[in-house]
C-alpha positions as CSV (number, residue, x, y, z in Angstrom):
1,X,-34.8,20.8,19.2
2,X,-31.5,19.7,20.8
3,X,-29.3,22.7,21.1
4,X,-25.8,23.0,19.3
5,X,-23.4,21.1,21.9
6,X,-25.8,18.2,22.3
7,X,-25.7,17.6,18.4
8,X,-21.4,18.2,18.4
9,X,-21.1,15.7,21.5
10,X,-23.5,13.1,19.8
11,X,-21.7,13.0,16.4
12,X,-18.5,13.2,18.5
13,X,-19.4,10.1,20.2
14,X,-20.7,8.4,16.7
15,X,-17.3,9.3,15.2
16,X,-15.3,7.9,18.6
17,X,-17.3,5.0,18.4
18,X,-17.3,4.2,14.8
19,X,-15.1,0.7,14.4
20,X,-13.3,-0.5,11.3
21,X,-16.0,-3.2,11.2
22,X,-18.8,-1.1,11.7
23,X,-17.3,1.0,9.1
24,X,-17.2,-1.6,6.5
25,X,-20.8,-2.7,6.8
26,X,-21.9,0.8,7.0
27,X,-19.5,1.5,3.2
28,X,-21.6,-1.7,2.0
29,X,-24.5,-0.7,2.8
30,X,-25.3,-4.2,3.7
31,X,-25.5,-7.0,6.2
32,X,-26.0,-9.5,3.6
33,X,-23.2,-12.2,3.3
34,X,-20.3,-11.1,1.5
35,X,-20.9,-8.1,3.2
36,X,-20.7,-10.2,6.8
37,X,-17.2,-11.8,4.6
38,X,-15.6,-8.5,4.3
39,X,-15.7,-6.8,7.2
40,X,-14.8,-10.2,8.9
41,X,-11.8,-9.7,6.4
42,X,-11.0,-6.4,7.2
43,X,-11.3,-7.3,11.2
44,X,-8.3,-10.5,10.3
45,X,-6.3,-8.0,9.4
46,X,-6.8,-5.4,11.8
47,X,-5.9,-8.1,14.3
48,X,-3.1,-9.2,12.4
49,X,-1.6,-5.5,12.1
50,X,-2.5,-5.3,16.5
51,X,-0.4,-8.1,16.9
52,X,2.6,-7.1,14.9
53,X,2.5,-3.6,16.3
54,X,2.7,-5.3,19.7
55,X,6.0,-7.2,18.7
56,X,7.5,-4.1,17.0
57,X,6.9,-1.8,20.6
58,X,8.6,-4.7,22.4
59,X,11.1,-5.2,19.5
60,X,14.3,-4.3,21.9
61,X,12.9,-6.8,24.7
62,X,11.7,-9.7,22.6
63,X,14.3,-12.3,21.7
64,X,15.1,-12.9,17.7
65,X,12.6,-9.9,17.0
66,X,15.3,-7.6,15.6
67,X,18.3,-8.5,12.8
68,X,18.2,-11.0,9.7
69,X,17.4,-14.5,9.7
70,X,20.3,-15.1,7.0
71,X,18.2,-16.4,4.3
72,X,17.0,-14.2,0.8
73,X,13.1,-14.1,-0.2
74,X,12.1,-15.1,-4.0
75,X,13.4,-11.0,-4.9
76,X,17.0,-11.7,-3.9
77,X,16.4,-9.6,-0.5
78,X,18.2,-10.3,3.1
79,X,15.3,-11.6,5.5
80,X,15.0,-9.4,8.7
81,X,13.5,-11.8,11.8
82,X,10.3,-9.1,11.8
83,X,9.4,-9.7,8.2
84,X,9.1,-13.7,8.9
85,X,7.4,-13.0,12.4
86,X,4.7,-10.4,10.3
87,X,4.5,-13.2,7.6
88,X,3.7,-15.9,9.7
89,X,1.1,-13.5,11.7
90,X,-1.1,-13.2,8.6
91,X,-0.8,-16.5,7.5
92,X,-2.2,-18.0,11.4
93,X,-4.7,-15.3,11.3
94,X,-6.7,-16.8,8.2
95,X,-6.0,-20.2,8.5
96,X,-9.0,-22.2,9.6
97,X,-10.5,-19.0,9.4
98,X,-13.2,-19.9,6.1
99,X,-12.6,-16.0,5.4
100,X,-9.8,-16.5,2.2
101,X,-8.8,-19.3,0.0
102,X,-5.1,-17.9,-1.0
103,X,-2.6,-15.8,0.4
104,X,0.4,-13.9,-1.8
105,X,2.9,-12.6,-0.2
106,X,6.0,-10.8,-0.6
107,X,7.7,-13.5,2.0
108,X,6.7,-16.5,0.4
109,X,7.5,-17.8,-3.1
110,X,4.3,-19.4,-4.2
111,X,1.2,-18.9,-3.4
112,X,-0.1,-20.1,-0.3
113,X,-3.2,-22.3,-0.4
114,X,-5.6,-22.3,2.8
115,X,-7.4,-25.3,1.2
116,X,-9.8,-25.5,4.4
117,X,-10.9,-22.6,3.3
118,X,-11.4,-22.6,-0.6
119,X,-14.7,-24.1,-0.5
120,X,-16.5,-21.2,1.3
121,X,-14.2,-18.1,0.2
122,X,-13.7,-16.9,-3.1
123,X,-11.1,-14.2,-1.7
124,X,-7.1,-13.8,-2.6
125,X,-5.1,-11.6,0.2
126,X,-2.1,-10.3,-1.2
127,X,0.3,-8.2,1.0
128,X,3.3,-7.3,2.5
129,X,3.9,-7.9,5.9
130,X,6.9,-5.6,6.8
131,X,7.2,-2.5,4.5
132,X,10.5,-0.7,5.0
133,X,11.6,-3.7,7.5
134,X,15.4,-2.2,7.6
135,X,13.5,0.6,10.0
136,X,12.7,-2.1,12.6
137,X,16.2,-1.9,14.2
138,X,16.3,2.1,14.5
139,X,13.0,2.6,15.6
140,X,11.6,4.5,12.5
141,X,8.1,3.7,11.0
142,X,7.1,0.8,9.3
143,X,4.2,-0.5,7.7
144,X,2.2,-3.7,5.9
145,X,0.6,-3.0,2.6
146,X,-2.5,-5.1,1.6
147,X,-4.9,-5.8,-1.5
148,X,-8.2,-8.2,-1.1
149,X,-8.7,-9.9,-4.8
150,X,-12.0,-12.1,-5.4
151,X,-11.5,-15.1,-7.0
152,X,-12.2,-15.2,-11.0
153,X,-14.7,-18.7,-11.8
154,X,-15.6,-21.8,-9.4
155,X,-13.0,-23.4,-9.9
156,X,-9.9,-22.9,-7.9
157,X,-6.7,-21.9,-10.0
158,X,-3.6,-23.0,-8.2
159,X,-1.1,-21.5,-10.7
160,X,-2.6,-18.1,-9.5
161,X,-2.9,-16.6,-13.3
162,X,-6.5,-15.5,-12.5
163,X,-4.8,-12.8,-10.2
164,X,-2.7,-11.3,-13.0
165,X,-4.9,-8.7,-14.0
166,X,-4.5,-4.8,-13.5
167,X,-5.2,-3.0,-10.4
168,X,-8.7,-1.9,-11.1
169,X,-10.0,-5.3,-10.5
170,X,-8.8,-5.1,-6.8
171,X,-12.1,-5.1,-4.1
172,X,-9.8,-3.3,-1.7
173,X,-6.7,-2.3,-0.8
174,X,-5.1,-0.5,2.6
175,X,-1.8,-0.7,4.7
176,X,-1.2,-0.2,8.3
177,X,1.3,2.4,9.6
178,X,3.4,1.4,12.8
179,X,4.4,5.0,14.4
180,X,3.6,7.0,17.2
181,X,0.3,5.3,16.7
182,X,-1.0,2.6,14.5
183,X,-2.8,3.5,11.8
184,X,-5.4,1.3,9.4
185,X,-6.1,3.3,6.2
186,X,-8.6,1.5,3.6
187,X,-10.3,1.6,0.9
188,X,-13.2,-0.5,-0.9
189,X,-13.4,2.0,-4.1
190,X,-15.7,4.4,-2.2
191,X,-13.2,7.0,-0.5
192,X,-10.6,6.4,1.7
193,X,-10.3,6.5,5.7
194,X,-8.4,5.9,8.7
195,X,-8.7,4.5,11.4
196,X,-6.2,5.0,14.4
197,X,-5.7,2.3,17.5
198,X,-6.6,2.6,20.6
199,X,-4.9,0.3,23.0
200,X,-7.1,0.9,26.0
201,X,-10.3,-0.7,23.8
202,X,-8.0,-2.8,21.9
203,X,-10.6,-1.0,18.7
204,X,-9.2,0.7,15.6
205,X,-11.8,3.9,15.5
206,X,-12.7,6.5,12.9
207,X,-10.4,9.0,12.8
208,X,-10.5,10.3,9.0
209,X,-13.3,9.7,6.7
210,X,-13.1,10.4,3.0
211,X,-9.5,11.6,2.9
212,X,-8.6,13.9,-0.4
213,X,-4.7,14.0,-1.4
214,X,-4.1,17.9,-2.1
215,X,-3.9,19.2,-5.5
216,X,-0.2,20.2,-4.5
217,X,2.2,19.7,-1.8
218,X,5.7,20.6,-0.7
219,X,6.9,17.2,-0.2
220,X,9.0,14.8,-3.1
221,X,9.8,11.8,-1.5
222,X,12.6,9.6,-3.1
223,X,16.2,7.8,-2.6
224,X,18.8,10.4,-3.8
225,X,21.3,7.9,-3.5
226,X,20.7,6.5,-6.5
227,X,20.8,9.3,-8.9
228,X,23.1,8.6,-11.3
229,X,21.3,5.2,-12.1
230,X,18.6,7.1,-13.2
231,X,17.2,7.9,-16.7
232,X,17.6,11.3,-17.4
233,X,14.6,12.5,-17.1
234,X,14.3,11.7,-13.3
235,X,17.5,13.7,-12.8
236,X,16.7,16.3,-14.7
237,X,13.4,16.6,-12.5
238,X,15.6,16.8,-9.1
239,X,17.4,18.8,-10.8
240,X,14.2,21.0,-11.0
241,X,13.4,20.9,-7.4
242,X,17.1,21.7,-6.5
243,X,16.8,24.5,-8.1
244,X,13.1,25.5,-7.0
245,X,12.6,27.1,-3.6
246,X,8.9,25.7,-1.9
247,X,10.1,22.1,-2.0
248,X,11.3,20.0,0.7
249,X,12.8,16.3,0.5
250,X,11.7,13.2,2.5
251,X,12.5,10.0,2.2
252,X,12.2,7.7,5.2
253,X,13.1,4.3,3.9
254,X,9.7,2.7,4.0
255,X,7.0,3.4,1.4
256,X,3.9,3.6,3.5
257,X,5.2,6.1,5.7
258,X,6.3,8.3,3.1
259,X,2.7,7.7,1.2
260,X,1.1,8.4,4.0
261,X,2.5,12.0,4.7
262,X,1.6,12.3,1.1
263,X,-1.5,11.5,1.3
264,X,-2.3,13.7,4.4
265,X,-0.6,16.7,3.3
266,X,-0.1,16.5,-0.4
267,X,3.4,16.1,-3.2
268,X,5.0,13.1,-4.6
269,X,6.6,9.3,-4.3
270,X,9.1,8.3,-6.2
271,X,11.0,5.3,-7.2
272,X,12.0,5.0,-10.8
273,X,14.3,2.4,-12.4
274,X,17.5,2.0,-12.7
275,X,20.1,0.9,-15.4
276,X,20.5,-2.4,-13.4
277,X,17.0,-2.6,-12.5
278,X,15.2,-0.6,-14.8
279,X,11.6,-2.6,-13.6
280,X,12.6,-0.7,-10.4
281,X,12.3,-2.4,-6.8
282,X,8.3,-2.6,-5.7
283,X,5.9,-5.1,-6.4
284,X,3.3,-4.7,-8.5
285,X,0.5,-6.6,-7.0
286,X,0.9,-6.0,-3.3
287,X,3.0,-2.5,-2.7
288,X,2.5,-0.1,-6.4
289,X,-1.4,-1.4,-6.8
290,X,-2.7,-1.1,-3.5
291,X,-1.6,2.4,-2.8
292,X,-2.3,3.2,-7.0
293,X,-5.6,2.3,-5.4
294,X,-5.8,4.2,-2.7
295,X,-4.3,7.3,-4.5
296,X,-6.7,7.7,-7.4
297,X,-9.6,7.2,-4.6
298,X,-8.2,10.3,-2.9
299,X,-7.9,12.5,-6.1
300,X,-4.6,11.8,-6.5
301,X,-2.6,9.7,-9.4
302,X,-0.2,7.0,-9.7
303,X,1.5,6.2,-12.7
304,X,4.9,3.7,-13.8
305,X,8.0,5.2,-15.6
306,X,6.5,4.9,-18.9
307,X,3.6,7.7,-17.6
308,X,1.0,4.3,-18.0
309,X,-1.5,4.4,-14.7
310,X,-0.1,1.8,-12.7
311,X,-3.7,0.1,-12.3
312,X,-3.6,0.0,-16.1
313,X,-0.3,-2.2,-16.0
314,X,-0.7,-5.8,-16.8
315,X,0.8,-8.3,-14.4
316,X,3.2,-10.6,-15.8
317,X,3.9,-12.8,-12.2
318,X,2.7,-12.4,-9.0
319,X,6.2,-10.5,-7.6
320,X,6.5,-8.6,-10.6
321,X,8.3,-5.3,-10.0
322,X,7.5,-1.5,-11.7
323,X,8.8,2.3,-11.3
324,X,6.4,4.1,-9.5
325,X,5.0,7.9,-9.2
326,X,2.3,8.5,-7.1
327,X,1.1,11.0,-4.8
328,X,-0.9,14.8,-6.0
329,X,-1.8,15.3,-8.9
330,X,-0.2,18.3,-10.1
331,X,3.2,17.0,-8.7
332,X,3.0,13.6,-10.8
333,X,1.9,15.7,-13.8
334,X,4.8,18.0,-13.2
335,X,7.1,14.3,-13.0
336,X,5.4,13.4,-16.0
337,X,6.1,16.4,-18.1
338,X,9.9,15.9,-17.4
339,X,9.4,11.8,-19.0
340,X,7.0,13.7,-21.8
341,X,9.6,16.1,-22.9
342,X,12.5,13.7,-22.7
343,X,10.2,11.4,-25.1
344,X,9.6,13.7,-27.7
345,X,13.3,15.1,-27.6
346,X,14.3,11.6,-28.9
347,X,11.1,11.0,-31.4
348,X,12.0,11.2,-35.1
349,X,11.3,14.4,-36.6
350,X,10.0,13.3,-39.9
351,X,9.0,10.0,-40.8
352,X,11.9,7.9,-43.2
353,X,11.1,7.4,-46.7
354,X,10.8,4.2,-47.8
């Protein structure tokens, strides 16, 4: 029998060795087809993510890679010159590709058709390419956020309504975390992992596999600034914390970095509504889902300010907006017991006569 150290450096070298290609066929089960499609897929945007977190390391050297274009995308935003550059990334990487027909993207208005494509793929991308792009010019982390849809029926719908359906019908979902290192975390409703970089193979490999959210964490992530345009019920809760040693607040500006200490060590995301924007800032489809997603495949929860699950919510357009509460589970319950009280506070004591 091999002795102890012979079977730790052989499932060390498995692990080291483990791809984010290999990985997906190996979660299939499969080397059929679609299975060949998806891991193709998932290899697009790995390549995608490798070539955006090249520009972002040389951001200071590179020409135009840093500041605003001057123009506004379809939700009223300034365009940073990184968010186009990571836009047009993805959109080079699939075309001619045959791996998806459409792609939906926080950058673009529409939906954009890859019609060389349509007749072999039944696949919808939807992502963001720059999450938290106002970090680019102060060297903080940054990220992309992606979901994979398949296409509902043979026949191509252009209008994109086949997409508006809740978050459970996503095949996968994942986003890429530009730090220290560059991080691919994924999942295809069987766990979630991650997989980290490494520039001397040019390979994301294995580093996490199966990654559970704690119960409980320290951490409540969420923009302070805007307190007072909250409902009461989200004040209240800071309130809470304020008062509450055992907590500690980080917010970072970009939502994948702050998920992502979430998910690795445990507490809660916020971004509720506001009285001028009382849908709240992120995008349904491609930011809130996607990490909803992720979340609930880690044990965790996700929910919108009305405590629905967010991949409950029904999409009314493909940039729709929602609040959003995700993170561990006993720190969005304890978020959600603040919106429960405040509801019943306000519900009629007796029901009117008529």
């Amino acid at each position: 029998m091999p002795d102890t150290y012979q079977i730790e450096a052989d499932a060390a070298l498995g692990r080291d060795s483990m791809t984010l290609s290999q990985h997906v066929l190996q979660q299939l089960d499969s080397f059929g087809p679609e299975a060949q499609d998806l891991s193709a897929i998932m290899n697009r945007i790995a390549f995608a993510a490798k070539l955006v977190s090249r520009r972002l390391t040389r951001a200071g050297l590179v020409e135009d890679a840093m500041g605003f274009t001057g123009r506004q995308n379809v939700q009223g935003e300034s365009v940073k010159k990184m968010d186009v550059y990571a836009n047009d990334v993805f959109i080079t990487v699939f075309q001619q590709s045959g791996l998806v027909c459409r792609l939906v993207s926080e950058e673009m208005d529409d939906i954009y058709h890859l019609n060389e494509s349509c007749s072999t793929s039944r696949y919808t991308l939807l992502y963001d390419p720059i999450d938290g792009s106002s970090n680019v010019d102060i060297n903080l982390n940054v990220g992309s956020i992606f979901a994979l849809r398949r296409q509902q029926g043979n026949d191509i719908d252009q209008t994109g309504a086949d997409l508006l359906t809740p978050g459970h019908d996503q095949l996968a979902a994942g986003y890429v975390l530009y730090g220290p290192s560059t991080v691919f975390v994924y999942s295809m409703g069987k766990g979630v992992h991650a997989f980290t970089l490494d520039p001397s193979l040019g390979e994301f490999i294995l580093a996490s596999e199966n990654i559970q959210i704690p119960e409980h964490g320290s951490n409540y992530s969420v923009n302070e600034g805007n307190f007072w345009q909250w409902a009461d019920p989200f004040r209240d809760y800071i309130r809470y914390m304020h008062r509450h040693e055992g907590y500690s607040g980080r917010y970072s500006g970009a939502l994948v970095g702050d998920f992502h200490r979430i998910l690795m060590q445990g507490g809660v995301f916020l971004y509720p509504g506001t009285l001028k924007k009382p849908e709240g800032k992120l995008r349904l489809l491609y930011e809130s889902a996607p990490l909803a997603f992720l979340a609930e495949q880690a044990g965790g929860r996700a929910i919108v300010g009305d405590r629905q699950p967010v991949l409950d919510v029904q999409p009314n357009g493909i940039h729709m907006r929602t609040p959003l509460i995700i993170g561990s589970a006993e720190d969005v319950a304890l978020v959600e017991s603040f919106l429960q009280e405040r509801s019943l506070e306000q519900a009629p004591l007796s029901t009117p006569a008529r």
